[in-house]
Structure formats: C-alpha cells, structure tokens
C-alpha positions as CSV (number, residue, x, y, z in Angstrom):
1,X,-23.6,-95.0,-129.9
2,X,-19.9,-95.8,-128.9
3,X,-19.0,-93.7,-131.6
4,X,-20.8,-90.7,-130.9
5,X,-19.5,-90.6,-127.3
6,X,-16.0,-91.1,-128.4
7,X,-16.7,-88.2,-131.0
8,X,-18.5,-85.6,-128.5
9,X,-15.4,-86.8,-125.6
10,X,-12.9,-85.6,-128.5
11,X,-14.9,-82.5,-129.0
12,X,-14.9,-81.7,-125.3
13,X,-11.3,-82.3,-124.9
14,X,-10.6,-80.3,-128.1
15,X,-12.6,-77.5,-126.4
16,X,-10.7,-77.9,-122.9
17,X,-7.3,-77.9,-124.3
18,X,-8.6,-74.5,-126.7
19,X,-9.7,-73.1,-123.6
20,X,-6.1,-74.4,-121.4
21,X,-3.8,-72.6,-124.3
22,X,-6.3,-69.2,-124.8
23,X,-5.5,-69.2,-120.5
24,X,-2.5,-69.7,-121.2
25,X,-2.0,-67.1,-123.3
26,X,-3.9,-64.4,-121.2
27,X,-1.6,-65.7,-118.5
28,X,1.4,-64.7,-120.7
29,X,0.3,-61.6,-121.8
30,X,0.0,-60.3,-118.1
31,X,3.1,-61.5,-117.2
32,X,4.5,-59.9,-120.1
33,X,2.8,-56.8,-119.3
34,X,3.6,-57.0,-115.4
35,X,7.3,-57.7,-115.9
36,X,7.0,-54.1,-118.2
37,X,5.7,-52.4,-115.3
38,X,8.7,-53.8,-113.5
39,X,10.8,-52.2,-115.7
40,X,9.9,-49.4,-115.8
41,X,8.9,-49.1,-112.4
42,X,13.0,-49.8,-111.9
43,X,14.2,-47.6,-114.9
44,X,12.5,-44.8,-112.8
45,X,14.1,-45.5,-109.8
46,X,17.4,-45.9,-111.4
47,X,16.5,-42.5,-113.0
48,X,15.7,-40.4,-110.1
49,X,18.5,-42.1,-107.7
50,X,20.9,-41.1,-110.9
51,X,19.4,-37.6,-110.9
52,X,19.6,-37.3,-107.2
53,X,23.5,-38.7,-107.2
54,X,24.2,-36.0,-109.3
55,X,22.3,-33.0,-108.1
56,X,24.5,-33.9,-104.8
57,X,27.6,-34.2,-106.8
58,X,27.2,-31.0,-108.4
59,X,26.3,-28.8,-105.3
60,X,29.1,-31.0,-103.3
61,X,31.1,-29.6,-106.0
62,X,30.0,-26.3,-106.1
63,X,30.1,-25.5,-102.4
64,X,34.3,-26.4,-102.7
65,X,34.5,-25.0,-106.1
66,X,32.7,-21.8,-104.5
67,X,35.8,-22.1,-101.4
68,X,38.4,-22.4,-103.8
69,X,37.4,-19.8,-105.4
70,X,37.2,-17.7,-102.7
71,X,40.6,-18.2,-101.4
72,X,41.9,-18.0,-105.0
73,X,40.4,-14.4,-104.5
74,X,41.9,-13.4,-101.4
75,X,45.3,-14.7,-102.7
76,X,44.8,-12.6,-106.1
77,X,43.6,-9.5,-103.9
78,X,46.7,-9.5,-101.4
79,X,48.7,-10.1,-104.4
80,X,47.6,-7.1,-106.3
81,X,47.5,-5.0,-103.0
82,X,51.0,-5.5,-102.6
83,X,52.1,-5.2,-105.8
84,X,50.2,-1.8,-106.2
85,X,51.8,-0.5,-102.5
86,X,54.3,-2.2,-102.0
87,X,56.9,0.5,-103.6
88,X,54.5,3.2,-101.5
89,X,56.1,1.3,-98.8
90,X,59.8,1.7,-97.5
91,X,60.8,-2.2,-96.1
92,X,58.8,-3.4,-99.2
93,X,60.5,-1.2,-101.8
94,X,62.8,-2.9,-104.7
95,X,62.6,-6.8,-103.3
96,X,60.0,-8.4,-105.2
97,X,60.9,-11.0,-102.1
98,X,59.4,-8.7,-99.9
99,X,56.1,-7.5,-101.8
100,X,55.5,-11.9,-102.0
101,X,55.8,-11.6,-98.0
102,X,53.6,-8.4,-97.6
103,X,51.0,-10.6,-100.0
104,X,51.1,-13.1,-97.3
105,X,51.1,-10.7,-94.5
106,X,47.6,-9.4,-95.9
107,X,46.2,-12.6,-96.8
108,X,46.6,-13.8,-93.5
109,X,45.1,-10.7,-91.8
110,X,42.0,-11.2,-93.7
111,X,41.6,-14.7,-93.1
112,X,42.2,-14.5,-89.4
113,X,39.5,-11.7,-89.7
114,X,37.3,-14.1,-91.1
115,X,37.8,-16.7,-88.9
116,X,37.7,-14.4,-85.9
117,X,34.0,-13.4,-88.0
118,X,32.9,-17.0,-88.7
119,X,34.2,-18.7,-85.4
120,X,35.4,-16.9,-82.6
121,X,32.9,-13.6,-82.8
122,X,30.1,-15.2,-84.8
123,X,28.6,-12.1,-86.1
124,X,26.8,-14.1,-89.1
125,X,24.2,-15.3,-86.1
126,X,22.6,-11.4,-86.0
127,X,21.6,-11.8,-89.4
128,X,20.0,-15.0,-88.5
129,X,18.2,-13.8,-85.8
130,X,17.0,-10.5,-88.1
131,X,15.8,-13.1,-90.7
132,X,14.1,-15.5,-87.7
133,X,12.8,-12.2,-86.3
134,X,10.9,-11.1,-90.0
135,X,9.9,-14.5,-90.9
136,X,5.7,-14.4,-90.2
137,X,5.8,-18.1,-89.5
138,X,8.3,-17.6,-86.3
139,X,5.1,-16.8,-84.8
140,X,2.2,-18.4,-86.8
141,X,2.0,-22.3,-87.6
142,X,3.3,-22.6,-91.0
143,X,1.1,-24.5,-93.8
144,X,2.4,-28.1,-93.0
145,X,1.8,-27.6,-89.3
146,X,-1.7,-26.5,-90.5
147,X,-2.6,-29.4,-91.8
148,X,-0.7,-32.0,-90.1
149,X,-0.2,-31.2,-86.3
150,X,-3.7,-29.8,-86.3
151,X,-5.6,-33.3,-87.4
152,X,-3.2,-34.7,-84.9
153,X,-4.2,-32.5,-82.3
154,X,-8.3,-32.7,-83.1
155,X,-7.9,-36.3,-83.4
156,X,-6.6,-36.7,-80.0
157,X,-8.6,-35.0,-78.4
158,X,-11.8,-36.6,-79.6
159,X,-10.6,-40.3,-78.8
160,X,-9.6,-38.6,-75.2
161,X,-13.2,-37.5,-74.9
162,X,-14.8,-41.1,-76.2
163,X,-12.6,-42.7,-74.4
164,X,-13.9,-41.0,-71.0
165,X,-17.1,-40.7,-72.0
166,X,-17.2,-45.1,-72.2
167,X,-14.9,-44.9,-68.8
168,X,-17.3,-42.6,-67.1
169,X,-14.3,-40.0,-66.3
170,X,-14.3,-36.9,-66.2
171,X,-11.1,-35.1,-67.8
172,X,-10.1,-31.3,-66.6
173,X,-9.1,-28.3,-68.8
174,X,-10.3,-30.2,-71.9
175,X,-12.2,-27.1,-73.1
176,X,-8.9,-24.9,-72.4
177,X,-6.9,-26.9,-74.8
178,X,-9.5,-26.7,-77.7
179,X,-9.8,-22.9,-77.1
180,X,-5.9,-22.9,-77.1
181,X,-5.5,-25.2,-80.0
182,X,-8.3,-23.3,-82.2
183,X,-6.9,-19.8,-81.3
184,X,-3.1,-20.7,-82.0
185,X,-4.6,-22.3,-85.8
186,X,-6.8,-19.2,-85.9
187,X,-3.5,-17.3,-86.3
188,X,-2.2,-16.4,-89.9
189,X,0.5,-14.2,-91.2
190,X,-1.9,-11.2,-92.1
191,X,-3.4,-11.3,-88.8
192,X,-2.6,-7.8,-87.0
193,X,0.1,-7.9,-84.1
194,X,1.6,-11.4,-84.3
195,X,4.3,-11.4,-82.1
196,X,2.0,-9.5,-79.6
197,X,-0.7,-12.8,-79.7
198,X,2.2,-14.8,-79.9
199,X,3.4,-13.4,-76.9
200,X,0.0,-13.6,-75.2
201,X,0.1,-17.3,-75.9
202,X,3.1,-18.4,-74.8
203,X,2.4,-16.2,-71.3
204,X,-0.6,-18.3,-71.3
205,X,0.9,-21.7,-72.1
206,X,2.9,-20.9,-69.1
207,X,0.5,-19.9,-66.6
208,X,-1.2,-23.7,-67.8
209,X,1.7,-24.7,-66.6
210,X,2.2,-23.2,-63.5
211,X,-0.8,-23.7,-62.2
212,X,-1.7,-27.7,-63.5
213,X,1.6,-28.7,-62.0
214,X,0.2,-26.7,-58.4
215,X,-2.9,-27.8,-58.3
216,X,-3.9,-30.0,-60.9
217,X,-6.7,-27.7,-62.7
218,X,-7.0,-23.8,-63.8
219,X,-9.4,-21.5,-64.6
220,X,-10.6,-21.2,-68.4
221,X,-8.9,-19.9,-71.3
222,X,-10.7,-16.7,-71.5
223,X,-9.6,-16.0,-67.9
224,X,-5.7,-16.5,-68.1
225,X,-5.8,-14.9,-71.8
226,X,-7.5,-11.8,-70.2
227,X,-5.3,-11.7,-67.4
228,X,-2.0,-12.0,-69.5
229,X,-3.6,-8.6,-71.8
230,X,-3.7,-7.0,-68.7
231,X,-0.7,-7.9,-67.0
232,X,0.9,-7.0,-71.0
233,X,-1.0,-3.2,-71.1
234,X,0.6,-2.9,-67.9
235,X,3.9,-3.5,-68.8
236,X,3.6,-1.1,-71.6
237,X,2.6,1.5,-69.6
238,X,5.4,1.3,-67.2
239,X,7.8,1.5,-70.2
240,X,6.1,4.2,-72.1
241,X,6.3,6.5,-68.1
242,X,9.7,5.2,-68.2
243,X,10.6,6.6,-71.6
244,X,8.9,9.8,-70.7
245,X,10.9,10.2,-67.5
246,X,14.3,9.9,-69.6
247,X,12.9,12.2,-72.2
C-alpha cells in the first residue's frame, strides 16, 4: 500500500511539474509575442516620427530654396536689364562699372517695391479677403463643425433641460437656441443665398443679445428672424430708390 501511494504521489508530481513547464511555456510564448508587438509598435513610431522629420526638412528647405531662388532671379533679371540698356543709356555707356551699379540700382527698386507690397501696403490681404469672401464655408459650418460642435451643442442642451427638470427650474429662451442651433446646421453650401441667411443670423444673434442682456428674456426665434427679413427687405429697398435716384 506504501508503495502505491509513493507511486500515484510520483505520478501527481510528474503531472504538476508537466503542467508547471507547458505554463511556462505558454507564458514565454506571449511574452515573446508581446515584446514583438512592442517592436513593432516602436519601429512605427520611429517610422512615422522619421517620415514626419523629413517631410519638415524638406519643405523647411524648400520654402528657403524657393527665396533663394527668387532673389537669384531678381539679381539675374536686373543684371540682364542692364546689360541689354545699359549702352541705350548715356551715364551707363562704355563702363561695365556702371551697368554693375544700374543692376543694383534696379534690383533694389524692385525689392523696395516688394517690400512696400508685402509690408508697408499689404496688398496680398485683398486676395485673401476675395478667397475668404468665395469660400461657401465662410458662411456655412464646415464638415468637422458638423459633427463635432453640433453633438456638443445637443448634448448640452439636453443635460441643461434634465438638469432643470430634477431642480424644478425653469430655463428661458431654451427653445430659441434649439431653433437657432438647428437652423444654422440646416445650412449647407448648395443652399440658395448664404451670405443673405448668414446675415439674417448674425442680425439675430445680435438682437439675442441685446435684448437678454436688457431684460433677461426675448421673444421667439420666429419673431426676431422675421423681424430682421423685414428690417433686411427694407434696406434693400432704400438702396435700390437710391440707385435709381443717381441713375
């Protein structure tokens, strides 16, 4: 009997220590395979902040190669311009000493011209504004404001509304701002007259303004926005008799 419980206390043991080293080696193998994850977890990283580093290098480079070349332009240009006129002119004729100074004579009249362009006049900023002005999405909430500020906005609102209903308040002009909220979304870039119903919302953002700073509540939205068409049919009106007096 001593015997067979020495024997089946082996066998158990043997199976313990089978099962301890097949652990052990599932243990292994996912340590293996998590430190290769690591890797190459870190080889991407060290891959895209290479890539990055050098798409920065290369446009850092290419926005001073683009100067350089520009001003190696300019000096070729007032270069060629004097050595084309320069005999056309009589101080400049037969001194090649002089057609060097007329080069620098014309390249610094056209870079004070750009500087008075770039920094004193600012010219470039009418372009911007032309390009502002023809963008759709000057006046329209753009695709990420679609989605983003507009969950923002409908969350907020609704824990604003629980939040009063377990206070027992009662909050003002909530219906005005969804009307607002759902009417500015409601605008796209194919929608007819943008800058008119951006217009007529920003004259009725303001009148929400005026009047909740006066007396603390306003009329609703359908109200102020029918008020500001009017007030805006008006104004055309008055410009159209206007144009038709000068005419």
């Amino acid at each position: 009997m001593s015997k067979d419980k020495s024997n089946k206390n082996k066998t158990n043991s043997n199976k313990k220590t089978e099962k301890t080293k097949v652990e052990i080696k599932s243990e292994r193998k996912q340590r293996r395979a998590e430190k290769k994850q690591v890797k190459k977890a870190a080889t991407k990283e060290k891959q895209k902040g290479i890539w990055t580093w050098t798409k920065y290098f290369v446009m850092k480079w290419r926005f001073r190669l683009d100067q350089a070349r520009a001003i190696f332009g300019l000096v070729t240009f007032a270069i060629l311009l004097a050595n084309s006129y320069g005999d056309d002119l009589p101080w400049f004729k037969d001194d090649w000493r002089r057609e060097i100074l007329l080069a620098v004579i014309v390249f610094f009249i056209f870079a004070l011209g750009g500087y008075l362009y770039d920094r004193s006049f600012r010219l470039w900023t009418e372009t911007q504004k032309v390009s502002v002005e023809r963008n759709p999405y000057t006046y329209v909430p753009n695709p990420k404001e679609r989605w983003q500020s507009r969950a923002f906005w409908s969350y907020n609102l609704t824990v604003l509304s629980q939040i009063a209903e377990k206070l027992d308040i009662k909050i003002e002009n909530e219906e005005f701002m969804r009307l607002f909220i759902s009417h500015y979304y409601s605008l796209t870039p194919s929608h007819d007259n943008i800058e008119q119903e951006s217009v007529k919302l920003s004259k009725v953002a303001d009148r929400f303004q005026e009047a909740f700073l006066s007396r603390g509540s306003i009329s609703s939205f359908e109200d102020l926005l029918d008020r500001v068409e009017k007030e805006m049919e008006k104004e055309e009106k008055e410009k159209s008799k206007k144009t038709d007096k000068k005419a």
